[in-house]
NUZANU-14523 format. One line per 10 residues: number of its first residue (from 1); their letters; for each residue y, x, z of C-alpha. Coordinates in Angstrom, 1 decimal, always signed. Layout:
<atoms>
NUM) a) Y,X,Z  ...;
</atoms>
This chain:
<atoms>
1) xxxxxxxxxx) +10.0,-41.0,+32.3  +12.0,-42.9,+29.4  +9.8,-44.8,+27.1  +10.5,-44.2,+22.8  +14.1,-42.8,+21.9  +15.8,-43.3,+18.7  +18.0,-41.4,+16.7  +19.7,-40.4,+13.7  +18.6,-37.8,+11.5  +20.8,-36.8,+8.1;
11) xxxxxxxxxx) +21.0,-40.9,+7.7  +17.6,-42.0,+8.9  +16.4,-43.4,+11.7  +13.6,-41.5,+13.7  +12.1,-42.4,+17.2  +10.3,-39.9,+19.6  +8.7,-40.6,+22.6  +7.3,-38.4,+25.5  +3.5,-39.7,+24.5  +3.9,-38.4,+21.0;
21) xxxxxxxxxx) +5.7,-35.0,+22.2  +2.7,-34.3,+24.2  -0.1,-35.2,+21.8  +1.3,-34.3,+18.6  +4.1,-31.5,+19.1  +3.2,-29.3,+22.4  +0.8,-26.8,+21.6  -0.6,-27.9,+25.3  -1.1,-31.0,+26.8  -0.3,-29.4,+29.9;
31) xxxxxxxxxx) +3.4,-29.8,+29.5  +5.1,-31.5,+32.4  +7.6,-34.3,+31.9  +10.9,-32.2,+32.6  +9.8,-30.1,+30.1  +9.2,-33.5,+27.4  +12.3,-34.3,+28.9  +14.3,-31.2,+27.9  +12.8,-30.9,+24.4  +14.1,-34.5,+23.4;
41) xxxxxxxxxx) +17.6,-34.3,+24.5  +17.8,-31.3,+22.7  +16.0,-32.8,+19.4  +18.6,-35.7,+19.9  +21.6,-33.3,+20.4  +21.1,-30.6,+18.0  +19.9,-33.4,+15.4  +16.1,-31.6,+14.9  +13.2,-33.4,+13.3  +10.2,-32.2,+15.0;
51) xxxxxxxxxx) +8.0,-34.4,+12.4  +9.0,-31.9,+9.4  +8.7,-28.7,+11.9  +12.5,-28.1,+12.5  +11.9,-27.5,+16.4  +8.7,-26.7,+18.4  +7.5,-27.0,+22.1  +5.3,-24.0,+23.1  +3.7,-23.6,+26.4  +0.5,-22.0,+27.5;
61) xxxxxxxxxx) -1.0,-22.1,+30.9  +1.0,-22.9,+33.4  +3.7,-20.5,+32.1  +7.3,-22.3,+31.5  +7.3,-24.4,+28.0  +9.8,-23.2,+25.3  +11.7,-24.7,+22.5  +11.4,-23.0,+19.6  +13.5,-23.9,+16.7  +12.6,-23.1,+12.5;
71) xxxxxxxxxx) +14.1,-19.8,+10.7  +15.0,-22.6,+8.2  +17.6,-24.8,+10.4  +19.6,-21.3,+10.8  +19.8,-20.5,+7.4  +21.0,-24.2,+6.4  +23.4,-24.6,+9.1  +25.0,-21.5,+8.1  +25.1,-22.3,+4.4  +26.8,-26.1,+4.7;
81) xxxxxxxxxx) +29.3,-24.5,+7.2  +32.7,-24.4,+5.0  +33.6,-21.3,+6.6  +30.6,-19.3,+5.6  +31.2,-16.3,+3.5  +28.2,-14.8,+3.6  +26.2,-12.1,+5.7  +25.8,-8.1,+5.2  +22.4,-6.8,+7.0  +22.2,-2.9,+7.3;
91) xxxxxxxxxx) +19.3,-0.9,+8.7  +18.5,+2.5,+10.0  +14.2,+1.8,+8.6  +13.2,+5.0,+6.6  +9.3,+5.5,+5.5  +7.1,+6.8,+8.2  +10.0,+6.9,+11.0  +9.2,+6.4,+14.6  +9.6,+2.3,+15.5  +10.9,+2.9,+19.1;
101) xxxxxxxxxx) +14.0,+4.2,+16.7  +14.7,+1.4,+14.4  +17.5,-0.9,+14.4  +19.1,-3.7,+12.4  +22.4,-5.1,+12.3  +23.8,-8.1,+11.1  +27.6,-9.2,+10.2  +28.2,-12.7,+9.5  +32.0,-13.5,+7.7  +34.1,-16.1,+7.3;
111) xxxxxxxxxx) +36.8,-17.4,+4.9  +39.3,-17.3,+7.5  +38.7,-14.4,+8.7  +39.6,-10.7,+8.3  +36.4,-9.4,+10.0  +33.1,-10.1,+10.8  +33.2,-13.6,+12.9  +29.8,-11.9,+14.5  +28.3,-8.7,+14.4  +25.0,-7.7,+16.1;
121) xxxxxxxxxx) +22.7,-4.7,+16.6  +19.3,-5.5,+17.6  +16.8,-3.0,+18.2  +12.8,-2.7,+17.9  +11.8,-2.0,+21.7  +13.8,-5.2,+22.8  +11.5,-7.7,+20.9  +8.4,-6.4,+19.0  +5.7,-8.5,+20.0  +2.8,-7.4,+22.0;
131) xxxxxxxxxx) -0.3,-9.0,+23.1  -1.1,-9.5,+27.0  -2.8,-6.4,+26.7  +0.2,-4.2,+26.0  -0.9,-3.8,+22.1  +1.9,-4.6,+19.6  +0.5,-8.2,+17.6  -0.3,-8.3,+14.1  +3.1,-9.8,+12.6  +5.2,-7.4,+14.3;
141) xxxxxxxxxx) +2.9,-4.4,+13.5  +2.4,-4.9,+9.9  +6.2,-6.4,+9.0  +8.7,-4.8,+11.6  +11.4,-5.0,+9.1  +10.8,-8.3,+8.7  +10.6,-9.6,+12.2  +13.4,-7.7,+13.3  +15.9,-9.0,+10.5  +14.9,-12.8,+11.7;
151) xxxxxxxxxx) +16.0,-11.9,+14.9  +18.7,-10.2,+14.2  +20.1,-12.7,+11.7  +19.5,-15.3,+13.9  +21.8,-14.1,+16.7  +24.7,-13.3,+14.2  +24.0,-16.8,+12.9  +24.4,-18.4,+16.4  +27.4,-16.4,+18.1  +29.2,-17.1,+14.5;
161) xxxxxxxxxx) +28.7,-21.2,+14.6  +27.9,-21.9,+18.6  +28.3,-25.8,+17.9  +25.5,-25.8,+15.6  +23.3,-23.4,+16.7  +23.9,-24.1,+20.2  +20.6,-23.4,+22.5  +18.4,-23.0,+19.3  +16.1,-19.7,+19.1  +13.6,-18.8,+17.1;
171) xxxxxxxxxx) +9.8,-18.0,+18.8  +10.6,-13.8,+17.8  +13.4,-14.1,+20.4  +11.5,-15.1,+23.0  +9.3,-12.5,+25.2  +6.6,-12.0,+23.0  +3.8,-11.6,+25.7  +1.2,-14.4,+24.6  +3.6,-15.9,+22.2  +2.2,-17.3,+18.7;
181) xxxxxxxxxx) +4.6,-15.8,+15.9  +6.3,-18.4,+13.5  +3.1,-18.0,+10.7  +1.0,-19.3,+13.5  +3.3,-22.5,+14.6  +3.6,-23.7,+11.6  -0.2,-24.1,+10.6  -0.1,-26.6,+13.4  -0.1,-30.0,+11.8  +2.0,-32.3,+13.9;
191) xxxxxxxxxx) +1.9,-35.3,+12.0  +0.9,-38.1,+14.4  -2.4,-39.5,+13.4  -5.1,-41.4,+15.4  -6.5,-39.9,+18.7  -10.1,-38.6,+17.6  -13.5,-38.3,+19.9  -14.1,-34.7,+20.7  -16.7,-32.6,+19.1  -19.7,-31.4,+20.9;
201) xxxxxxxxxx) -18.9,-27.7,+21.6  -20.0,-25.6,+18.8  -17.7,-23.1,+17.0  -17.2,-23.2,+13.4  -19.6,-22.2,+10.7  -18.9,-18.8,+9.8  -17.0,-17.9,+6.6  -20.8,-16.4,+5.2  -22.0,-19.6,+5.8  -19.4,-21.9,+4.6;
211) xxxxxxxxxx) -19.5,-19.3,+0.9  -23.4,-20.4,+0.7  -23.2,-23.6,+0.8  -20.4,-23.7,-1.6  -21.7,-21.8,-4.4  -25.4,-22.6,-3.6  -25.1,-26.7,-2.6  -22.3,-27.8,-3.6  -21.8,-25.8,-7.3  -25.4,-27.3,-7.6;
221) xxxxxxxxxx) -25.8,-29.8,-10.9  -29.0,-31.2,-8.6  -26.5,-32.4,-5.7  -25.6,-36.1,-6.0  -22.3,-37.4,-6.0  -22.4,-39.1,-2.7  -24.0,-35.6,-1.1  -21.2,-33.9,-2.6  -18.5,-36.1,-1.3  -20.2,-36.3,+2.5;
231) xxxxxxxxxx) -20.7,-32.4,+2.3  -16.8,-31.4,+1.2  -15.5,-33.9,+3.8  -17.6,-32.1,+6.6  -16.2,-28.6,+5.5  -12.7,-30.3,+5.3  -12.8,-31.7,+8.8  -14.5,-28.4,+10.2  -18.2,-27.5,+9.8  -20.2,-26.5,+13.0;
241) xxxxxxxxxx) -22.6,-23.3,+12.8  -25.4,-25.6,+13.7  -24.6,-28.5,+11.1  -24.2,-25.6,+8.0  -28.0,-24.1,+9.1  -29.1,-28.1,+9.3  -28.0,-28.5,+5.5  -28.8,-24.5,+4.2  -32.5,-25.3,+5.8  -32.4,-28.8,+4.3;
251) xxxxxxxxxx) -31.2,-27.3,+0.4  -33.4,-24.2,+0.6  -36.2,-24.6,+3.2  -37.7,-23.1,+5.5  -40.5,-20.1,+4.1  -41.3,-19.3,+8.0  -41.7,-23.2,+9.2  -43.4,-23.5,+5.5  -40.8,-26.1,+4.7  -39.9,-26.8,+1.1;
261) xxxxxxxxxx) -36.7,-27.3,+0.3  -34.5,-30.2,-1.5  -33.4,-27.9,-4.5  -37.4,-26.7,-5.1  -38.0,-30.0,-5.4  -35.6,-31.6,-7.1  -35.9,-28.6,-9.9  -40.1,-29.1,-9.9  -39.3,-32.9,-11.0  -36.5,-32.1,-13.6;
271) xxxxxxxxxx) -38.8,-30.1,-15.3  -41.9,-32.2,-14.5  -39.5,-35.0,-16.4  -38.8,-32.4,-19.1  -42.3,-32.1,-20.0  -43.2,-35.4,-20.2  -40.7,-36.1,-22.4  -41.5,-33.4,-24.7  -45.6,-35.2,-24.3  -45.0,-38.7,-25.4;
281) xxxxxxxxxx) -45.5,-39.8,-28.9  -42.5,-40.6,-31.1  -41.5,-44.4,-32.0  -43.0,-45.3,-35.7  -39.8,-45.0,-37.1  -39.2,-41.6,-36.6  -43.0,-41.1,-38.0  -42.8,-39.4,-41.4  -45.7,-41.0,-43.9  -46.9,-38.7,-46.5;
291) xxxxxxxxxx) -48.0,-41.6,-48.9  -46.6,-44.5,-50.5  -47.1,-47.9,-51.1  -49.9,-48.3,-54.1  -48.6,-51.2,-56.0  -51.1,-50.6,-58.7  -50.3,-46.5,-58.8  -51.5,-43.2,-58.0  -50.8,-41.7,-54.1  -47.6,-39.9,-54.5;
301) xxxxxxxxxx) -46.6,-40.9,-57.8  -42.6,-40.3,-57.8  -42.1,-44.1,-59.3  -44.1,-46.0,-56.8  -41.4,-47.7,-54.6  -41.4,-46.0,-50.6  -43.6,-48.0,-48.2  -42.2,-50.2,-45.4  -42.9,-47.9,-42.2  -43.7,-51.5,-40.6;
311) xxxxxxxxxx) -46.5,-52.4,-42.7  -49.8,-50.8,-42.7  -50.4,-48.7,-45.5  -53.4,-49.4,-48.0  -56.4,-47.2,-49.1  -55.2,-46.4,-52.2  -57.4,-46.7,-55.6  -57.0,-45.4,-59.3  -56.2,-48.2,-61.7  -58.3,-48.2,-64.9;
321) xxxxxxxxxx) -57.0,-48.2,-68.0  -57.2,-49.4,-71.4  -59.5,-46.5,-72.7  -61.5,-47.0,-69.9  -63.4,-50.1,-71.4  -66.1,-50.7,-73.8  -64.6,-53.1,-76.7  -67.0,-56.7,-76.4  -68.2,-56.1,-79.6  -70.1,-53.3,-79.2;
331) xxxxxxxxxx) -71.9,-55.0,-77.1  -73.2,-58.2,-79.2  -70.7,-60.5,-77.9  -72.4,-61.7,-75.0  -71.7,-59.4,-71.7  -74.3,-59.9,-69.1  -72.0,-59.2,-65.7  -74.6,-60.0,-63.2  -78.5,-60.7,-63.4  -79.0,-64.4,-65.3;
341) xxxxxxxxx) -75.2,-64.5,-66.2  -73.5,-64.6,-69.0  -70.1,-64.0,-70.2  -69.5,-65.4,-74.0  -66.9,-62.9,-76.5  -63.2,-63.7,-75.4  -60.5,-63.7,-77.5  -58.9,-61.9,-75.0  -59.6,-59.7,-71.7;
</atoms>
């Protein structure tokens, strides 16, 4: 088989290659190399970019690999075509009617043209899509109208403009037996990226389980950043059922193993570290002193100047006063202050 082709694409340059068809655009790996083959000529001469999801290469089992092109290359095709005048879609659909019955038709005109340059009738029994089991699948059973007008645009679209449209369907015109609709296709992302290891086999954590975590773990203001980041990027990248009951058992514990879990005790030491902060003494500058500084006057007195919270306050003591004392000369002029001394009249005190 060829090695990388390249080709142009509305002015830029874009290279395909039968390793990156079968990694990143098959839906099966099992596709065989006439089938690579066929997909990249056609990608190459219908003009398709398969890296923005314009064409599609669908196989399952060993059943025969299809190319399945986007609703959305149909509808511009037909729009830059000069000669486009429009479309008229009629339908036959009436509330509660028997499916088996309905129809839709489709007339596609052109400027040069005095009728239709395509007009086509296509009816429910000839493509509703069914399961292998027989049943009718969910796009076609809760929006016939809707599947039916793709196809049946589609085909007026093609048979009006062969050249462009040439050997493009869409997946609703193919048989529908195990065929994903166009919803399904698309949710496969076929950006090339790196080859990954493969998981262990486990399936995913269950929607309940993924909803717990989220408003129990993650909404959490106890969760640290880094635990927060780890935790979203394992959802992100797919979260097994056994990982999500390693980290609900790790956040909430275990009461039948007697295991304590990380949220008990990370909210028994916020509060532990609540109380104790409430407990320790204030700093002496938010103490409040309920004396002042006596610099010769009374405790409280509203003149005496506030006291430095820094200095140690002193035991405060009344002044005497004038009134207080005995005049010398009542008392013969000699004052005896201690036993054997002597103090001689003053002309002051």
């Amino acid at each position: 088989m060829s090695n990388a082709i390249k080709y142009v694409w509305q002015g830029q340059e874009l290279e395909i290659s039968p390793e990156i068809v079968r990694r990143f655009i098959s839906t099966s790996s099992n596709v065989n190399e006439q089938e690579i083959k066929d997909f990249m000529d056609l990608c190459i001469y219908q003009h398709l970019n398969p890296f923005i999801k314009e064409a599609y290469l669908i196989k399952y089992g060993n059943e025969r690999a299809n190319i399945v092109t986007s609703k959305d290359v149909f509808d511009k095709r037909a729009f830059r075509d000069p000669k486009y005048d429009g479309e008229e879609v009629t339908t036959n659909y009436k509330r509660g009617m028997n499916l088996m019955d309905l129809w839709v038709r489709t007339r596609i005109y052109h400027k040069d043209l005095s009728h239709p340059a395509s007009d086509v009738t296509i009816y429910y029994p000839e493509y509703v899509g069914k399961k292998k089991d027989g049943t009718i699948n969910r796009m076609w059973k809760s929006k016939p109208m809707t599947m039916l007008t793709k196809v049946s645009k589609a085909q007026g679209k093609r048979e009006a403009n062969p050249e462009d449209l040439a050997r493009l369907y869409l997946t609703e015109e193919f048989d529908q037996q195990s065929r994903p609709t166009e919803t399904d296709i698309r949710e496969k992302d076929i950006t090339p990226k790196p080859k990954q290891l493969d998981k262990p086999n486990d399936d995913l954590a269950s929607d309940k389980q993924i909803l717990l975590i989220q408003k129990q773990i993650i909404a959490s203001h106890l969760l640290k950043k880094a635990e927060l980041e780890k935790m979203s990027k394992l959802i992100e990248d797919g979260l097994t059922k056994s990982k999500a009951s390693e980290i609900i058992s790790w956040w909430l514990g275990d009461s039948k193993k007697m295991i304590i879990g990380e949220r008990t005790k990370r909210e028994t030491a916020e509060k532990q570290a609540k109380t104790k902060a409430k407990e320790e003494p204030k700093d002496d500058k938010d103490i409040e002193f309920p004396f002042n500084k006596d610099d010769g006057l009374e405790i409280n007195d509203p003149n005496a100047p506030e006291i430095d919270a820094k200095e140690k306050p002193r035991k405060a003591h009344k002044v005497s006063k004038a009134e207080d004392f005995i005049p010398i000369e009542e008392l013969g002029g000699v004052v005896e202050v201690a036993p054997g001394v002597k103090v001689a009249e003053l002309d002051t005190f």
